[in-house]
Backbone as CSV, one residue per row, in Angstrom:
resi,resn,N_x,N_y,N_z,CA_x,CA_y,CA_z,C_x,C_y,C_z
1,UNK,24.935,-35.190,-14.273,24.530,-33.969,-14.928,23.025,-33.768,-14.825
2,UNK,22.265,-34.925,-14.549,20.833,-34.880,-14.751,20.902,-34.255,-13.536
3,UNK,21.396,-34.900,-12.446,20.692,-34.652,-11.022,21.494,-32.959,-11.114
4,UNK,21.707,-32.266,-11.362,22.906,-31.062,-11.440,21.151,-30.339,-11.841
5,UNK,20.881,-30.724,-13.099,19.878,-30.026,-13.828,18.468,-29.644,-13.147
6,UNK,18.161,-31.096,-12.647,16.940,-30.816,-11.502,17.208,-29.905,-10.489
7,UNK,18.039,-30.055,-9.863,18.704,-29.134,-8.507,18.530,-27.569,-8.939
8,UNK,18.808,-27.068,-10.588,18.371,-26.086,-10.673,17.257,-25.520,-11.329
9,UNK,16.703,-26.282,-11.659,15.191,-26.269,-12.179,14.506,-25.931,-10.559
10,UNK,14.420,-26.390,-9.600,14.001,-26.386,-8.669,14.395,-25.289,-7.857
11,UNK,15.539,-25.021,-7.589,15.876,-23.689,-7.375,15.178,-22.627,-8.037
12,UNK,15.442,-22.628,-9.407,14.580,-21.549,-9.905,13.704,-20.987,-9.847
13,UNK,12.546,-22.331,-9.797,10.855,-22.385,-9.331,10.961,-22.072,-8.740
14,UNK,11.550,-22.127,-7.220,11.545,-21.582,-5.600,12.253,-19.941,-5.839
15,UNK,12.872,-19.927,-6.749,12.859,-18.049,-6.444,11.708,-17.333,-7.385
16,UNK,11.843,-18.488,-8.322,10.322,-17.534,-8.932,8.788,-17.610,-8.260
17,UNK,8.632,-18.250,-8.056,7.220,-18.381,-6.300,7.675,-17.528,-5.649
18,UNK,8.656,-17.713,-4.896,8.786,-16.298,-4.021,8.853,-14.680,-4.646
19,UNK,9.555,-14.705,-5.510,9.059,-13.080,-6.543,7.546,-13.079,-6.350
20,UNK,6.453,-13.878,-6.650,5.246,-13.939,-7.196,4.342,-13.526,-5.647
21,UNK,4.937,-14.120,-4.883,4.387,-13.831,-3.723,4.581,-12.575,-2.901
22,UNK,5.885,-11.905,-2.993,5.975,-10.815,-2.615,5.150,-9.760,-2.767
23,UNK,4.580,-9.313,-3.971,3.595,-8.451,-4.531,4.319,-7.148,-4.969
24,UNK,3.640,-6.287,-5.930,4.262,-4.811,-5.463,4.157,-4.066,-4.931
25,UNK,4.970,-2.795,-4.472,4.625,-1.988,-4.012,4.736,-0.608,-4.170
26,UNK,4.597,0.339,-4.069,4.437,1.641,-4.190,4.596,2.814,-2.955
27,UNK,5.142,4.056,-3.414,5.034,5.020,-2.280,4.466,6.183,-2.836
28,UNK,3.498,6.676,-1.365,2.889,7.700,-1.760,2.517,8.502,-0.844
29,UNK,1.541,9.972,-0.850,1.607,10.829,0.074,-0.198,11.069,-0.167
30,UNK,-0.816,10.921,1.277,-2.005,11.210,1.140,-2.251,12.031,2.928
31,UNK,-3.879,12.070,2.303,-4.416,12.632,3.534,-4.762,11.623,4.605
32,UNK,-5.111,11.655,5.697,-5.911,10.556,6.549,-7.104,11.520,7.263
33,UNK,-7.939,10.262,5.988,-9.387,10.758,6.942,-10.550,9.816,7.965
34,UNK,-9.928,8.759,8.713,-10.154,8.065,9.360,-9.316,6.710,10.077
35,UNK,-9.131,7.036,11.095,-8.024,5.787,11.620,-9.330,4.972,12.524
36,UNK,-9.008,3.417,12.075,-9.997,2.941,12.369,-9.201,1.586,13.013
37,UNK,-8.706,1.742,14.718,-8.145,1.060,14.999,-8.577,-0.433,15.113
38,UNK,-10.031,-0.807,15.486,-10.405,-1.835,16.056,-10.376,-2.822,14.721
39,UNK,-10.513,-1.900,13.684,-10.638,-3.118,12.082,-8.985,-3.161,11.591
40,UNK,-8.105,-2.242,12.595,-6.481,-2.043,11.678,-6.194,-1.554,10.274
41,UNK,-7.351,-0.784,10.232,-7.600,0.521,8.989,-7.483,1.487,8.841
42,UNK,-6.726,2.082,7.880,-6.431,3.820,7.752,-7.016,4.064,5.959
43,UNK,-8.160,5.028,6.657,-8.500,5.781,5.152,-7.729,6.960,4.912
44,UNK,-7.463,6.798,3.791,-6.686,7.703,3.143,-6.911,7.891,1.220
45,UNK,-7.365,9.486,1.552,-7.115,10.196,0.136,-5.881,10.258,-0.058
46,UNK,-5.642,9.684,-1.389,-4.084,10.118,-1.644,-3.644,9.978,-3.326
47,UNK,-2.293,10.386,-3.406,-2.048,11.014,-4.922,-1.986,9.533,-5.642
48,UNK,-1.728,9.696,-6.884,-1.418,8.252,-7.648,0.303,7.590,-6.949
49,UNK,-0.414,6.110,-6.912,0.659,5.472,-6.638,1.246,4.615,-7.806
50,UNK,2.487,5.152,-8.258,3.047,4.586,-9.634,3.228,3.023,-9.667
51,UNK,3.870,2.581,-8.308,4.414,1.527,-8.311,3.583,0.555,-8.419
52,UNK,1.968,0.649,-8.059,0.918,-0.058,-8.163,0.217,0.204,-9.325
53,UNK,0.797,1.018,-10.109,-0.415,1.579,-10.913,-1.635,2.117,-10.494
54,UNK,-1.851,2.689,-9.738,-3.104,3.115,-8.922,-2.864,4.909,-9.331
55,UNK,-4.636,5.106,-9.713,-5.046,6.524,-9.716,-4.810,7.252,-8.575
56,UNK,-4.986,8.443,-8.204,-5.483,9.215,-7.054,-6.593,8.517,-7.201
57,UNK,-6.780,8.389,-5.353,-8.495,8.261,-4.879,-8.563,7.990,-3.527
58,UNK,-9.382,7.736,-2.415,-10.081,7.692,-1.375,-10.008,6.437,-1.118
59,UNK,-9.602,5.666,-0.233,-9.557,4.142,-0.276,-8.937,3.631,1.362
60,UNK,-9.475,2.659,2.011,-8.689,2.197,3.375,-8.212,0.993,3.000
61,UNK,-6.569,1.569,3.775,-5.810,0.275,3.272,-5.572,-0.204,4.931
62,UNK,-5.381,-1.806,4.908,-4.736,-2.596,5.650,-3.624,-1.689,6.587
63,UNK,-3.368,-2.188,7.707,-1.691,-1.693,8.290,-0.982,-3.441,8.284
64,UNK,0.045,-3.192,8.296,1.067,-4.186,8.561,1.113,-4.669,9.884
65,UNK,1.345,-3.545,10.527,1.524,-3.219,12.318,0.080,-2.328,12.889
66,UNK,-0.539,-2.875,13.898,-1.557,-2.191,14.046,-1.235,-0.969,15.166
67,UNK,0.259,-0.982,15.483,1.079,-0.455,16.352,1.314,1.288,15.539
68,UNK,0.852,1.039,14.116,1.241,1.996,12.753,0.352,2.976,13.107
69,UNK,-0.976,2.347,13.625,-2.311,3.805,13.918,-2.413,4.010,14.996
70,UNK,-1.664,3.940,16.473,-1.492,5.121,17.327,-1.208,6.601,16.886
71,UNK,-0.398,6.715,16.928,0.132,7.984,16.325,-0.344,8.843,15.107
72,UNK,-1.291,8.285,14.309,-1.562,9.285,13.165,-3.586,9.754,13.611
73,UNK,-4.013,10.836,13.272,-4.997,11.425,13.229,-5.562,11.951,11.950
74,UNK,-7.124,12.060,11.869,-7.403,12.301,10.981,-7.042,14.024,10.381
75,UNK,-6.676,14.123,9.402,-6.378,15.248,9.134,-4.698,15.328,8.917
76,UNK,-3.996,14.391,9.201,-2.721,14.508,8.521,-2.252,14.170,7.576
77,UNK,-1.047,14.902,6.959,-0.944,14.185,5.772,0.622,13.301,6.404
78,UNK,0.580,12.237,5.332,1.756,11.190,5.422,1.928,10.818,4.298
79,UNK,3.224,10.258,4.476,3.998,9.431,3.531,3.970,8.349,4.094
80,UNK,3.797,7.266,2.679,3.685,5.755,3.086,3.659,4.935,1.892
81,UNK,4.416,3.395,2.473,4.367,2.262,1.075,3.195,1.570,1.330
82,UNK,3.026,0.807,0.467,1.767,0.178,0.240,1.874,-0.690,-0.795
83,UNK,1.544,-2.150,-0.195,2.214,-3.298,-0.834,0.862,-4.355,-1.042
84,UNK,0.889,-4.387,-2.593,0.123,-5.361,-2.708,0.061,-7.065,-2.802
85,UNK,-0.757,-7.267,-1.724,-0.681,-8.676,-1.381,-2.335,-9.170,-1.885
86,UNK,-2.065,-9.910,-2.608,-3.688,-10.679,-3.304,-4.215,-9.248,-3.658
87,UNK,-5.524,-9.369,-3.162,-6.285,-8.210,-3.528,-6.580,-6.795,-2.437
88,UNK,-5.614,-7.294,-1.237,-5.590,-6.354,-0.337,-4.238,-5.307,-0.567
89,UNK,-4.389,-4.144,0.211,-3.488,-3.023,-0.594,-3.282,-2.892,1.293
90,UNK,-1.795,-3.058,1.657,-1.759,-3.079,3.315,0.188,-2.098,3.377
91,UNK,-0.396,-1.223,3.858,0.704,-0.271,4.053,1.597,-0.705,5.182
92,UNK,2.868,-0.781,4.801,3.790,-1.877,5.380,4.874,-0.423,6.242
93,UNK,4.979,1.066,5.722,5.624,1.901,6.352,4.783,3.105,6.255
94,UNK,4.932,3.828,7.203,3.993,5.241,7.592,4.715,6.059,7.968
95,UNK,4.598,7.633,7.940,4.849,8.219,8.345,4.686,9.590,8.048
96,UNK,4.422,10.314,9.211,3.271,11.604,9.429,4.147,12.581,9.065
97,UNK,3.689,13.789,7.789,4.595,14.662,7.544,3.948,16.022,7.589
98,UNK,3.100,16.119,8.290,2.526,17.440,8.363,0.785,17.189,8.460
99,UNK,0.610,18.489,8.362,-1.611,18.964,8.139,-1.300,19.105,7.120
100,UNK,-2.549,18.799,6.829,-3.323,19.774,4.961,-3.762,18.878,4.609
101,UNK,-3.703,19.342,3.273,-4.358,18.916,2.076,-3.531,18.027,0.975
102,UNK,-4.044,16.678,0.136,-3.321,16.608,-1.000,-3.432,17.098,-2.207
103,UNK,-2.867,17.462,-2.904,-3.363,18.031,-4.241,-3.341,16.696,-4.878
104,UNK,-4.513,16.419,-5.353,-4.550,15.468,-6.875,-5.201,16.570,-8.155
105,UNK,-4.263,16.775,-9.137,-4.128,17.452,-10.140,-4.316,16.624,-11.584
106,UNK,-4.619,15.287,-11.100,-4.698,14.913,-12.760,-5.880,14.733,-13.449
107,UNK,-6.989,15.744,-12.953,-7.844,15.976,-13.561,-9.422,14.788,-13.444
108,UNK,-9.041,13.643,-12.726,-9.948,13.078,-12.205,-11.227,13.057,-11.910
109,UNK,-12.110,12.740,-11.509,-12.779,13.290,-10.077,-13.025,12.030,-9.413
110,UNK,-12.653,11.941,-8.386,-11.797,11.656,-6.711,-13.200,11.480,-5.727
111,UNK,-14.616,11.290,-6.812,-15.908,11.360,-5.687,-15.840,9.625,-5.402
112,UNK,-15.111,8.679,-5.937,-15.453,7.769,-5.674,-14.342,6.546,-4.282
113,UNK,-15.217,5.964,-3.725,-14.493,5.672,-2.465,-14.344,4.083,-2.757
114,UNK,-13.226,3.431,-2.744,-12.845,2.263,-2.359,-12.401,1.735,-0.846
115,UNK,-13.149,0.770,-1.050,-12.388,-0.136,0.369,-11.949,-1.365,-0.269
116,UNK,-10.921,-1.652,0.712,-10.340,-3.095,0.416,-9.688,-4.251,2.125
């Protein structure tokens, strides 16, 4: 029964480390105002991301795939997740849904720029 008990004590630990490591993540819709292939960076204004708890704001996140910033230009808007790992914020899916603009409406002001 002991050895029964360890076996799942240990199990446990090993799925709870792995939860911990995964990170969260979030989806959201912003602008792109700089694809910056050689660092594997996309700046992007974009709306609040719930799943992170994150405000609207201006910020370059990580790509997953650096295969992710062929295809997008500055000036589009997209949809995309964005998964936090440590203290880096690295968008793991992309995808281009038009031009424009984002509206951030929650009253903010959006002058300030993060990198990560």
């Amino acid at each position: 029964m002991k050895d029964l008990l360890s076996v799942f004590l240990m199990v446990l630990l090993l799925a709870m480390s792995t939860a911990a490591v995964a990170g969260k993540e979030g989806d959201a819709e912003g602008v792109v105002n700089k694809v910056k292939i050689s660092a594997q960076k996309i700046s992007v204004t974009h709306g609040p991301i719930e799943g992170l708890g994150m405000a609207a704001m201006t910020m370059d996140f990580n790509v997953y795939d650096p295969a992710m910033l062929e295809d997008v230009k500055a000036g589009q808007k997209i949809a995309f997740t964005v998964e936090a790992q440590g203290s880096n914020y690295v968008i793991t899916d992309l995808e281009v849904v038009g031009e424009g603009d984002i509206t951030m409406d929650d009253g903010a002001d959006h002058s300030n720029h993060h990198n990560h």
